[in-house]
C-alpha positions in Angstrom: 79.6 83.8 35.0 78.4 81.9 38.0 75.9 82.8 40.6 75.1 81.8 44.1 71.8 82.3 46.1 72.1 83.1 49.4 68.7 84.5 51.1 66.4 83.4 48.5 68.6 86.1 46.2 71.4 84.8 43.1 74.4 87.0 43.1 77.3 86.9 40.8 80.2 85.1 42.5 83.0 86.7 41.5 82.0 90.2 43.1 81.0 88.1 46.1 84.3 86.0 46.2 86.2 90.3 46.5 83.9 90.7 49.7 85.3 87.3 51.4 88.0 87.4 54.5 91.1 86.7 52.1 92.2 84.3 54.9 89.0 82.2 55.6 88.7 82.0 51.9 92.3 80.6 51.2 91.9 77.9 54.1 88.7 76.7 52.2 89.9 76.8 48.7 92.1 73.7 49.6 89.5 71.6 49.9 87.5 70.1 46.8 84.4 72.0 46.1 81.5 70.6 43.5 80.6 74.3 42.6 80.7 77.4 43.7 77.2 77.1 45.3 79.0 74.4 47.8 82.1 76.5 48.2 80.2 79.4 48.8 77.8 77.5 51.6 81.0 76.1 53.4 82.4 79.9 53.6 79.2 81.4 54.7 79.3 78.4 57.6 83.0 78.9 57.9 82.3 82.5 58.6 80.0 82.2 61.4 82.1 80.0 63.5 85.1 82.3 62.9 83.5 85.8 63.1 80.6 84.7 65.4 78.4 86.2 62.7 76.8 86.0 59.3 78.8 86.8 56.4 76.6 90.4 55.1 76.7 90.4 51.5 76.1 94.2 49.9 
């Protein structure tokens, strides 16, 4: 199981990944990602430029 910190807090990644916009995370997933810390970081930047917001997690 991986986890990824966002707000000083570690959440599991694969009930974050269900909360994602299914098409901002599809465009991303082409690219080459390190872990899913750096993946997550790119879709949480991703989402603010698209949605003019930050991505709410819970």
């Amino acid at each position: 199981m991986s986890t990824v910190t966002y707000n000083d807090e570690s959440f599991d990644f694969s009930e974050i990944k269900d909360r994602m916009d299914g098409d901002l995370s599809s465009e991303l997933q082409a690219n080459t990602y390190a872990s899913d810390q750096d993946f997550f970081d790119a879709y949480v930047a991703a989402h603010a430029e698209k949605f003019g917001q930050r991505f709410v997690v819970g």
